[in-house]
Residue, then its C-alpha position, 0 to 999 in steps of 0.5 A: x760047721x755042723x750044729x745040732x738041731x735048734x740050736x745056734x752056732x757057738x763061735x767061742x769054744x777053742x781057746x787060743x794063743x796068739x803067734x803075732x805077740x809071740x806065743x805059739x798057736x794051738x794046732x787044732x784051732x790054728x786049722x780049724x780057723x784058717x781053713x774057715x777063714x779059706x771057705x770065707x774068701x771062696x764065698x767072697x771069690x764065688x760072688x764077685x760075679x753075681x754082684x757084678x751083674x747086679x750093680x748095673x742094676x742098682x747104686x752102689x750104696x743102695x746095694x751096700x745099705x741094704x746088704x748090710x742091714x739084712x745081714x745084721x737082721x740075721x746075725x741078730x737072729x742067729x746069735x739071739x740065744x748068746x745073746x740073752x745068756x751073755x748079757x746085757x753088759x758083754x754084748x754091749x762091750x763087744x758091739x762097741x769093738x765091731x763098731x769100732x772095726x765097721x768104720x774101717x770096714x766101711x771106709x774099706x768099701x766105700x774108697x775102693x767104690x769110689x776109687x773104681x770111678x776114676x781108675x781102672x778094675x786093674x788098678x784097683x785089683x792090684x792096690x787093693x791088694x797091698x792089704x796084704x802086705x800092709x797087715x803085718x806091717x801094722x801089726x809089727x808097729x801095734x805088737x812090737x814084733x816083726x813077722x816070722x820070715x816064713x811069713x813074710x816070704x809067704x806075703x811076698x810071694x802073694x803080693x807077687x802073685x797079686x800083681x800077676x793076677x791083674x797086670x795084664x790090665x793094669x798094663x793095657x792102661x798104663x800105671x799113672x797115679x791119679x785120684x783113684x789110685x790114691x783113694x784105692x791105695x786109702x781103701x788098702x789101709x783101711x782094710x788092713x787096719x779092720x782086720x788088725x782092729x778085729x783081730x783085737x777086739x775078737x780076743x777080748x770081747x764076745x765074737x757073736x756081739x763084734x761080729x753083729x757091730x761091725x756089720x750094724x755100723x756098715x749098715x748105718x754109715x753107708x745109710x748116712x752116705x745115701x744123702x750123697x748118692x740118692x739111691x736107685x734100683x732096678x728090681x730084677x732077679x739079678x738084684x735081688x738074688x745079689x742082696x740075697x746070696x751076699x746079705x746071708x753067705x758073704x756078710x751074716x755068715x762070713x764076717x761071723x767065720x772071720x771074726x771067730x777065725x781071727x780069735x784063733x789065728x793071727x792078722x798077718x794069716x788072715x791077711x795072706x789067706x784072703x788073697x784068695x779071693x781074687x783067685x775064686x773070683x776068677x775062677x766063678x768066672x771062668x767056670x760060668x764062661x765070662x772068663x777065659x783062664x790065662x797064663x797069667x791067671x794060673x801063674x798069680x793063683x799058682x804064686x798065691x797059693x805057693x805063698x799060703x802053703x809055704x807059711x801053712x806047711x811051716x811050723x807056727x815058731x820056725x823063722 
């Protein structure tokens, strides 16, 4: 997103209805915020690699911790001017919210962690993401409104797509539910739930202050978590451009895009938009030659993507 010169971004311009409690999107906004919401989930997708290489290198939660606290260290710094011109009263109130979606959002991180210890990648690829098919679920119990069918044959083709993506190891070791998977499948509905929590509090609060609480109360909780897991590091390059590239691009700038998104979309969407994630990841590592592309590969990204254009190319009030 452009901005002019010394000036910060304002994630607050474009109004928008909302098509989970049955009111039409406007279609500028509608792409404007899903197709920002698409180059979230690519950054995500192009760093599984680099984080990858970096945790040999250093404990998870360490990782976590300090990622999340240099993320908010930026976000602090960008949104310094909103933040002075908002006042103290709106910003507390929206930092209440994004606290309040940072708990689930570090749930989130933390049972899909430790979940990885007592299951497979597979496994874990695969329950994780169920999100997507949990988030309009939700949201049906929470606005009293079921998806429209195009959405919900479009969540159905990604969950399908999902599955194509990480069978091939999931097949490889078999598919018994252990304690992984069920802290795995936990992680799936906590993700669900902070995009649901997030998408209620980014309509009635300021964007830039829920953005920052959901990071800043990442940031404390996975501090807290050091107590259970002593923290360890090996200060190589791959370290530290991991805790770089993710501190700024995937969480400072990318929780910020998908918090103004999620003001102009629904959950259900920015559910189905983000499983792309996986598709990206594979295809960083493909492009770097960890990773050979397959069949099956191609067949779950083709699945995916069907799914997203098929809700996309879909106006917003047909059923």
């Amino acid at each position: 997103m452009s901005q002019a010169p010394n000036s910060t971004p304002d994630f607050t311009q474009l109004s928008s209805a909302r098509s989970d409690t049955g009111t039409p999107l406007p279609d500028r906004a509608h792409w404007k915020a899903e197709g920002a919401l698409g180059m979230v989930a690519l950054v995500w997708g192009a760093t599984f690699v680099v984080v990858k290489q970096a945790l040999p290198h250093i404990s998870t939660v360490y990782f976590l911790s300090i990622r999340f606290w240099l993320a908010s260290l930026c976000m602090l710094t960008l949104f310094a001017r909103p933040f002075r011109r908002a006042g103290a009263a709106r910003v507390g109130a929206g930092l209440r919210g994004g606290a309040i979606a940072g708990v689930f959002l570090w749930l989130g991180y933390t049972l899909q962690t430790y979940g990885l210890k007592y299951t497979t990648a597979g496994n874990s690829g695969f329950l994780t993401g169920l999100f997507i098919a949990l988030v309009p679920l939700l949201a049906a119990v929470r606005y009293r409104r079921w998806p429209q069918t195009s959405e919900l044959i479009g969540i159905g083709l990604a969950v399908v797509g999902m599955a194509v993506l990480t069978l091939p190891s999931v097949s490889q070791s078999g598919f018994n539910l252990n304690r992984g998977d069920a802290l795995t499948i936990l992680c799936a509905v906590a993700f669900a739930t902070h995009l649901l929590v997030l998408d209620h509090f980014a309509q009635r609060a300021m964007v830039e202050a829920v953005a920052l609480g959901q990071i800043a109360c990442a940031a404390a909780l996975s501090t807290l978590l050091l107590a259970a897991e002593p923290p360890r590091a090996d200060w190589s390059f791959s370290v530290l451009f991991a805790i770089g590239i993710t501190s700024v691009f995937a969480t400072a700038l990318a929780f910020s895009v998908q918090t103004w998104g999620q003001r102009h979309t629904t959950a259900t969407r920015t559910a189905l938009i983000f499983a792309l994630e996986p598709v990206f990841a594979l295809a960083a590592a493909a492009m770097w030659g960890r990773e050979a592309l397959t069949w099956k590969a191609l067949a779950g990204g083709a699945l995916i993507l069907g799914g997203i254009l098929f809700v996309e190319l879909k106006p917003t009030g047909a059923r």
